[in-house]
C-alpha positions, 0 to 999 in steps of 0.5 A: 700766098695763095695754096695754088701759086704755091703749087705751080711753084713747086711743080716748076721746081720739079720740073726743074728737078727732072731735067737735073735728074736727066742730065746728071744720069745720063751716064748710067747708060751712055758712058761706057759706050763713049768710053769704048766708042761704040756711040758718038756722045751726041748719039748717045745720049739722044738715045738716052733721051728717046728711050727716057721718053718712052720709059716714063710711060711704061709704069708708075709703081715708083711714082706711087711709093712716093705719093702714097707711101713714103710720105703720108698724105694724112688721116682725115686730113693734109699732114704735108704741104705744098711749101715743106715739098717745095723745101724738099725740092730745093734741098734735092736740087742743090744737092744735085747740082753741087755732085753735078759740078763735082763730077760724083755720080751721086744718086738723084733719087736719094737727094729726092727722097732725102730732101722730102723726108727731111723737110717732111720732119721739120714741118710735120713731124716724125710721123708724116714719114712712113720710115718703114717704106722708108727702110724696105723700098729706099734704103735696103735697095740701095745698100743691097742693088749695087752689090748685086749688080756688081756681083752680075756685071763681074759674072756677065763679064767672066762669062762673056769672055769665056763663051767668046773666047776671045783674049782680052786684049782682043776684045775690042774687035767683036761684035761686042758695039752692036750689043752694047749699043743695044744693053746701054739703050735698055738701060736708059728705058729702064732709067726712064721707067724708074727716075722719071716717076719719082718726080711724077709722085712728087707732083701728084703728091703736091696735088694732094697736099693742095686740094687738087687730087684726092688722097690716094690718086695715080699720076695724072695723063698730064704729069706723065707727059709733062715729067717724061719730056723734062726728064729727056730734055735734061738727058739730051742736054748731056751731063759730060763730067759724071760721064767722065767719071764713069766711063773713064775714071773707075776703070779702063773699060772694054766692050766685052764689059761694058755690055755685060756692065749695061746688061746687069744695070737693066736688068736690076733697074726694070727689076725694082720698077716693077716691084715698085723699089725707088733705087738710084739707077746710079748706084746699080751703074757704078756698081756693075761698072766695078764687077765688070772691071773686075770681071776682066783678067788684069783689070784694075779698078780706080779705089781711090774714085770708087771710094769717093762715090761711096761716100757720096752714095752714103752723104746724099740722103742726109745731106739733102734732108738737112737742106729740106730741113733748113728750107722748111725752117725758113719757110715756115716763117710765111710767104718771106719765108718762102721768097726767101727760099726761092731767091736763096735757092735761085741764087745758088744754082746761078752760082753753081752753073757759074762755077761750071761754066768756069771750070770748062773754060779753064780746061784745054778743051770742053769736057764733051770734046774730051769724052768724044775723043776718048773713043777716037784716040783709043787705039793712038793710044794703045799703039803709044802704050805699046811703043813706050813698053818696046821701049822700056824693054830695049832700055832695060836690055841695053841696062842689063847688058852694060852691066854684064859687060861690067862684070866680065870687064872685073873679072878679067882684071882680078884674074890679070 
């Protein structure tokens, strides 16, 4: 097989790879505001979708760290090729598809980078691996980015309540829509300036190993383009079970903290783009979503939920590298190596997109019906909460009184 047809292949695969990447973080900006109905789902994520567009042209320190630092492109020569990429991408992929159809708010990125580093070692060695940007601008930024952001989303919160001085239950009456409205948006610019420029390294990396670039290059004009379009396409297309996850399944989030969660997510994300940190913008979301729900007097978290995205948070990296290594194992066989990667991994996704279409069917209703009603039924629900809590506290008066009557009703017949 050609070196040229093996790099079309792969610049399709991360193409493919951009648009998972855009529908399976749609939620790291819009879920908060579906949950709390400050924007339609539609709405949503076609802003998502216009500011991914524009935040992909905004940098490319992030598309640098992966062609020109995480993996190296070889002294005097091309140390990682076409197909060990094409295996990366495969294992990134599949990854990000099976915590997709799971509903888990994994993180793109570290399936990317999982998925390279782990076919990068089958195929070309330790050494083809730069473990110490690895370490400084991969893993430390994503143990450290959702503590951070946590930390900021519960101070935003406190804040946010004590400058307004609103009650919490009444919170949902400020003017907090329009300021979320306008967090969430920076949001999904800064999404678009960090995850779109992962695959635009992918791809420029991809180049260099095929000859077409020299060791070294930015992103070409055309690969910008090409990566920003894919990745707002994919944003657009909606993601609706990771948005359920976030917006409703970590904690019953009102406006007030939905805005300083978005404020916080924002303010990291743009953050580490412009210090060229490759960090999931999943993680810092989830992690502002929790301070902010902690940020709230009487919030409660979901620990249970929260503990499962932490153990995917922990899973990704070495869970797409062993499939990056698997594909390149297979790979390395030669061009049936690489067909069979290919039908491999075509199949598995067909299945995948199969089992989801299964799982929406067998629910009352699709999930993106089930998001949007999530803002529309909001206050039917308080109202029935506060209905069955008027209840409760009638039966428990009625209960109490029985039973005092009991009591006299004794007394009276021990003194007679």
């Amino acid at each position: 097989m050609a070196v040229t047809t093996i790099v079309v292949l792969v610049i399709v695969l991360a193409i493919f790879f951009d648009f998972t990447n855009g529908f399976h973080d749609t939620a790291n900006a819009m879920a908060t505001p579906i949950a709390t109905g400050a924007l339609r789902p539609r709405t949503a994520v076609a802003i998502a979708a216009v500011l991914n567009l524009v935040g992909a042209f905004l940098s490319t320190a992030v598309a640098t760290t992966i062609s020109g630092g995480l993996i190296r492109e070889g002294d005097g020569g091309v140390a990682v090729t076409p197909s060990m990429i094409f295996a990366g991408l495969i294992g990134a992929v599949i990854w990000n598809l099976v915590t997709w159809l799971r509903g888990f708010p994994s993180s793109s990125s570290h399936a990317l980078f999982g998925g390279l580093v782990g076919a990068a070692i089958v195929g070309a060695g330790f050494g083809a691996v730069d473990f110490g940007v690895l370490l400084g601008k991969v893993v430390i930024p994503a143990v450290l980015a959702p503590l951070v952001a946590g930390v900021a989303g519960f101070v935003a919160t406190r804040l946010a309540y004590r400058i307004t001085r609103l009650p919490v239950d009444k919170s949902h009456r400020a003017g907090f829509r329009v300021g979320q409205i306008f967090t969430s948006s920076m949001v999904a610019l800064a999404h678009g300036t960090n995850d779109a420029q992962k695959t635009m390294g992918v791809i420029t990396l991809t180049l260099i190993a095929g000859g077409a670039l020299p060791t070294g290059s930015t992103p070409p004009l055309w690969v910008v383009i090409v990566c920003a379009v894919a990745i707002a396409a994919g944003t657009y297309s909606g993601g609706w079970r990771i948005i359920q996850t976030l917006g409703t399944g970590l904690t019953d989030i009102k406006r007030t903290q939905g805005f300083a969660a978005e404020a916080s997510t924002a303010a990291t994300v743009l953050a580490s783009s412009h210090l060229g940190f490759a960090l999931s913008t999943t993680q810092v979301a989830s992690g502002s979503i929790m301070g902010a729900g902690l940020g709230r007097r009487g919030g409660r978290i979901q620990w249970g939920t929260a503990g499962r995205i932490v153990v995917a948070w922990f899973i990704t990296l070495p869970a797409s590298a062993a499939v990056g290594a698997l594909a390149e194992l297979v790979g390395r066989v030669g061009v049936a190596g690489i067909v069979i990667d290919a039908v491999v991994g075509l199949a598995v996704i067909v299945a995948i997109f199969v089992a989801s279409r299964r799982r929406s069917a067998s629910t009352p209703r699709s999930l993106e019906v089930d998001v949007a009603l999530n803002s529309v039924m909001t206050r039917k629900e308080r109202r029935a909460a506060a209905r069955r809590r008027d209840d409760e506290v009638l039966e428990a008066r009625r209960r109490l009184s029985d039973e005092s009557s009991l009591f006299e009703f004794g007394q009276e017949a021990s003194r007679g």
